[in-house]
Structures are given as C-alpha cells and as structure tokens.
N, C-alpha and C positions, 0 to 999 in steps of 0.2 A: 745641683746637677752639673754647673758649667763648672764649679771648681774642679769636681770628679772627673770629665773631662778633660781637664788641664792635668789633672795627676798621670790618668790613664796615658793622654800622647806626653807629656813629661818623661816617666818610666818610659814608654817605648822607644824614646828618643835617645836614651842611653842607652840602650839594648843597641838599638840602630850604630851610632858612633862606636859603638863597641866593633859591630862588624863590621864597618864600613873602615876602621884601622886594619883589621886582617884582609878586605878587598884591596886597601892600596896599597898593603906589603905585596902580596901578590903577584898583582900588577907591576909594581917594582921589580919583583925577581921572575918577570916573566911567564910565571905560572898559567895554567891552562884554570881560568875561573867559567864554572857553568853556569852558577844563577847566583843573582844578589836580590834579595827581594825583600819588602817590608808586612810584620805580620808573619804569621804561618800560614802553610797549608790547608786547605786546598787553596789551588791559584783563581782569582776574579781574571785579573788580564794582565798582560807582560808583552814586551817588543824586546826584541833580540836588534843588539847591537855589537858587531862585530862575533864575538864566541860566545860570547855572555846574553844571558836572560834578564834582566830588570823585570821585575814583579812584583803587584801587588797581590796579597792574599789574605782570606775568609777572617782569619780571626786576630784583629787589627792591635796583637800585643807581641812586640817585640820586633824581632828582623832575621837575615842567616845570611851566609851564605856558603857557598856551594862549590870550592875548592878542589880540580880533578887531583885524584887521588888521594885525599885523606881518609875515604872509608872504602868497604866492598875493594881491598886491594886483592884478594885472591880470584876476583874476576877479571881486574884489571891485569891484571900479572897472565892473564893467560888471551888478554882480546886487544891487546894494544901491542904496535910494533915497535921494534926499541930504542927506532931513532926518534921516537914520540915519548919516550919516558922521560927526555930528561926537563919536560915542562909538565910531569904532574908531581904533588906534594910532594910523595912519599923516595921518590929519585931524586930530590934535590938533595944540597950538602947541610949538613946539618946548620952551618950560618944561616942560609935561607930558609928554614926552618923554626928556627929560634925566632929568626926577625919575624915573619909572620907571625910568630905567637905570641908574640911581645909587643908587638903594635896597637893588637886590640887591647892590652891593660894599659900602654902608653894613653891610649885616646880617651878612655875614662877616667884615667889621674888628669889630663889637660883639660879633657872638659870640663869638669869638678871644680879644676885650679880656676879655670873662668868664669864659671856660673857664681863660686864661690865670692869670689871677684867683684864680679859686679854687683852683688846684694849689698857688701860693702862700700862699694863706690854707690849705688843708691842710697841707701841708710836706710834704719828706721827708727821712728821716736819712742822713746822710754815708753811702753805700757803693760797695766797690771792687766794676764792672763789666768781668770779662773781655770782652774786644772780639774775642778770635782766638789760638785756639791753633795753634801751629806741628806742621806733621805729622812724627811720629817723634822728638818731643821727647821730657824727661821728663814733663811735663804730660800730653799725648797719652796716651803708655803709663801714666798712672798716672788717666786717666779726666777729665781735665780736660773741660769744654763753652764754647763759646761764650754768653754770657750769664749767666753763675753769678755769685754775688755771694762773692767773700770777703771772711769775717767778720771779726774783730778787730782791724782794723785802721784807724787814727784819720785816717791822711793815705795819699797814695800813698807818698812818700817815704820810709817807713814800710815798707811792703812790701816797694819797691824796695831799700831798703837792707837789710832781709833775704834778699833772697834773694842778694843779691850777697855779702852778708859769711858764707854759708855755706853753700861749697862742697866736695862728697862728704858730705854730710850729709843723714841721712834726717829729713825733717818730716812734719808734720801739720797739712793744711790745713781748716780748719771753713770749708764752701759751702753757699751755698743757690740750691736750683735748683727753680724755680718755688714750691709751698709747702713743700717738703721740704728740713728741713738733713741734712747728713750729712760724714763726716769725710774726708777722700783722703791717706793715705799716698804722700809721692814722695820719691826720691833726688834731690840737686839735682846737679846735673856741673859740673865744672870746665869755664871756657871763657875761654882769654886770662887766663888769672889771677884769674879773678872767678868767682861765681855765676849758673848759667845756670838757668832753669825752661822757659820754652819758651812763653811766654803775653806777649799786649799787653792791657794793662788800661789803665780810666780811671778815675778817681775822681770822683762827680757826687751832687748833695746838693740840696731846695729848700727852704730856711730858712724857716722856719713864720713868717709875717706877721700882724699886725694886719688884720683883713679891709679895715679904711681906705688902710691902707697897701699892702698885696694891690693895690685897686684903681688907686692911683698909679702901683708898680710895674707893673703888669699895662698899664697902656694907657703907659705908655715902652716899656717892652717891645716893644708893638706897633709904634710907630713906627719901633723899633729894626729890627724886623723888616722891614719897610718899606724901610728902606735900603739892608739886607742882599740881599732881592730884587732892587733895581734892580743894587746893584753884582753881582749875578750875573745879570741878563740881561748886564749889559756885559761881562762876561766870558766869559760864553757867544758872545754875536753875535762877540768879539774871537776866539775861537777858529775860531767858523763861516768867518769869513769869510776870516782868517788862513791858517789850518792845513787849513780844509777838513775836521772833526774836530767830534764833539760831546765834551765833556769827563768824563770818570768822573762827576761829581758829576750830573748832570742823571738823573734818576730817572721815571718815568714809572706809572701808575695801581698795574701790580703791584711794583714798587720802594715806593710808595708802602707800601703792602699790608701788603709783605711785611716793611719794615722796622716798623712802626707795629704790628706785628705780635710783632715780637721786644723791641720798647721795651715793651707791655704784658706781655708775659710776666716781666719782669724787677718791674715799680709800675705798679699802675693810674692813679696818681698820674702817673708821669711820661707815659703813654698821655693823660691829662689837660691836659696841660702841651702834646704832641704836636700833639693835634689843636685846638688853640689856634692855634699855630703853624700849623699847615694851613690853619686857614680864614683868618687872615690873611693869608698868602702867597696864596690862591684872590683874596681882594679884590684883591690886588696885579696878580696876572696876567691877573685878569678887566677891571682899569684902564688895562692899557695899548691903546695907541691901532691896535690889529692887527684886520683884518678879518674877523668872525664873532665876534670879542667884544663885550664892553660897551663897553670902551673905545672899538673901531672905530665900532660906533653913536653913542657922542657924539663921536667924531671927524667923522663924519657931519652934523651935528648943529651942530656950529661950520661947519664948510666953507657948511652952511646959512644959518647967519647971517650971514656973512662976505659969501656972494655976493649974497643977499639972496631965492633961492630955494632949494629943495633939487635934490637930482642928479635924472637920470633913474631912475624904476624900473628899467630895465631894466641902465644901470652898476651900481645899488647891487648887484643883485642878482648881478650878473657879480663885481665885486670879492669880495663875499662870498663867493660859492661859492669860488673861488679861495683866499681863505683859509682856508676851511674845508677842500679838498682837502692845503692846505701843512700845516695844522695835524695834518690823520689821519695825510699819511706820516710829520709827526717823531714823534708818538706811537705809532704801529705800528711803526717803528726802533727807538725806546726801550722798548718794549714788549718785543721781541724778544730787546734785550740787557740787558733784567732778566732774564728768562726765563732764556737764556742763562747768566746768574751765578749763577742760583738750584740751578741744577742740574748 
C-alpha cells in the first residue's frame, strides 16, 4: 500500500510540475492567472493570494490551473473591458502564447532529465528480476512470485545455465521479496533433455555514476527517450490504421499505476529511474501536434502566424472538443483493457 502511495503522489507530482511551468510562464507574461490548485475538483480549501486561488481538491490525482482566458472566450469577449484584455490568454501575442505552452512540456523533459539523474547518481546493484512464473511449474508449486529478486547470481547467464545443467535435481533458491529474503526449496524437471524451472527472468542493474556524469547521461537518456516515443506513436498509428488494432504495449493511466507500482516494489531506485521516464514521455505526448493538447495549441498558433490571423473561436473550440472526445474513448478502451489484465 505505501508503494502505491508513492506511485499515486509520484504521478501526480508530474501532472503538478507540468502546470506549475504554464503557471510561471504566465506569471512571466503577466497574465491574469485564477486558480492553481492541486488534485481536481471539487475544492476542500484554497486562500486567495493576490488574483490567484491556490487550492487543494477532492480527488488528490493530478493538478490545473486556471489561465483567464483560455476557455469560455465568447463570454469573455462580451463581459470584460478592453483595456483588461490585454492580460488574458487569448489577447496576448502569439510569443506569449507559445511560451506558456511550451513551458509546461519544458518542466517535464527537466524534471525527467533530473529524476533520471539522480537514479543514476544513486545506482543500483546487478539483480535478477523474475518477470513471470509459469502456472503448474516447478517454480509455481515450490512458491515462486512475480517480482522476486534472485540472489546470487552475478549475470543472467549464470542462472540460466544453472538451471539448465541441473536436471531432477533438488536446489535452493535465496529470493527477496519486498524487504524480506528467504530461502525456496525446488525440484528442477527434466524437459527436452535440459533443465526446466518454470520462470522468465531479467537481469537489470543502474551503475552508480559521478553526479557530473549522472547528469550527461541522464539528459541523452532523455533525448533517447524521445525517440523511442515517436517511433512508438508510429507504430502504434501503423497498427491503428493498418490492422484496425491497438498494440499490447500501449498502456493507459491504470497500466501506468499498476505497472510503476510493481517496478517500486522491487527499488525505490528504479521507481526513480521510472517516473523519470514518465515525465518525459508526458513532454513527449503533450508535444505532439493533436487537438486538446499543447502541441495542438501551438499547432494553432503556427497555422496563426502562417495565415496571418488566428482561426475562428468557434472552429478552435469545435476541433478541440473533438479531440478531446477521441482522446477519452482511446483512454477509457485502454483503460478497460488494463483492467481487464489486471484481473
């Protein structure tokens, strides 16, 4: 439960840095900000300092905030006076525009590059991660888990070639499973002429860095990451559009959770390393050029400058909704079918 904990305020702590870069682009360009709060609606309590609300609220995942004039402009456009326009979103020049929307994917590529960083600059030591035991193995009946660390062992290879070269043979395996080690007695079976156990393991280690160094690695890393995102949106759309099919790999908020979840259970460290990785894939996806994201806003934004005016309110706001309806149902499908694996 406290790991889940750690995952839950983890995620929401990026969500938060996320908006807390578009509160202090904002702020920067002097915008008219109404609320910054953490969590969603409904609100628990908030103190108003200066124009702004600070608020906490009901349901304690994510953050927002609350930029005058980014939505409801055709209200705005008809109840505010116009020597007041030029500190809400939608009157500013499109530089300050941009920057605010670019701030919030800045803060989660930096914070990523950091977090990233420092898992690095902490390390961790070589160990073997069961990933999945087989049902009605030996492993199975002799108490094996997913996520258990077996000890002693210097490489995979190492393992694997143990267990291979000893077959009908009773061992003794030293695991550790969460902070407790403990011993498991198993028979290994013959299978095809070799040694069979009944478990898929990996082997996974973060080589304790120079904090100078940490931070080199840590933002290649990122970039790394970076690429690695794009070539799996193309591979995803390649699937979508192809096969009609989302792919195994595409994971959704409780996949997110749930996996990030079993990675701190094993190192807080690599839980570390994890949600590094998360908030720079979050800049990743929040940059592409798709409507109801940041991206789409400065995609918006160019098409602005381009034509040499902006769209109508009333497209913007038709595209947007639109995307934001496409965006729910792929999330509530993937949603579904995490759920679905979970259980």
């Amino acid at each position: 439960m406290l790991v889940l904990i750690l995952v839950l305020l983890g995620i929401s702590f990026l969500i938060l840095i996320h908006e807390a870069g578009h509160f202090w682009a904002a702020k920067k360009c002097n915008m008219k900000v109404e609320e910054f709060g953490f969590g969603l609606p409904p609100r628990i309590l908030g103190f108003k300092r200066g124009e702004t609300i600070y608020s906490i609220n009901l349901l304690p995942f994510g953050a927002f905030v609350r930029i005058a004039g980014e939505s409801d402009l055709e209200n705005i456009q008809n109840n505010i006076d116009l020597k007041d326009r030029q500190r809400y979103f939608y009157y500013q020049s499109a530089k300050n525009r941009a920057f605010v929307t670019v701030a919030g994917i800045l803060a989660n590529f930096l914070i990523g590059w950091v977090l990233i960083s420092s898992s690095l600059a902490i390390g961790r030591p070589f160990s073997i991660i069961v990933t999945d035991v087989f049902p009605n193995s030996p492993a199975f009946e002799a108490g094996f888990q997913k996520n258990d660390l077996i000890l002693g062992y210097q490489t995979e290879n190492e393992l694997r070639n143990f267990i291979l070269n000893n077959p009908n043979k009773e061992v003794e395996f030293r695991i550790k499973r969460g902070d407790k080690e403990k011993n498991i007695n198993v028979k290994i079976i013959e299978k095809d002429g070799k040694g069979f156990l009944g478990i898929y393991f990996v082997g996974g280690e973060i080589p304790k860095q120079r904090i100078d160094k940490a931070f080199i690695r840590g933002f290649l890393y990122s970039l790394e990451i970076f690429k690695l995102n794009a070539y799996g949106i193309y591979v995803f759309l390649s699937n979508l559009f192809t096969h009609g099919k989302i792919i195994d790999g595409v994971v959704g908020p409780v996949g997110i959770v749930n996996f990030s979840k079993q990675v701190g259970e094993i190192s807080l460290v690599y839980l570390l390393n994890l949600l590094g990785i998360i908030s720079v894939s979050l800049a990743f996806m929040n940059f592409l050029p798709f409507p109801a994201l940041d991206g789409g806003r400065l995609l918006f934004i160019l098409i602005e400058k381009i034509r040499g005016k902006s769209l109508s309110l009333k497209l913007e706001s038709i595209i947007n909704g639109i995307g934001f309806v496409l965006l729910l149902i792929l999330i509530i499908f993937i949603t579904f079918r995490d759920i679905k694996k979970i259980f």
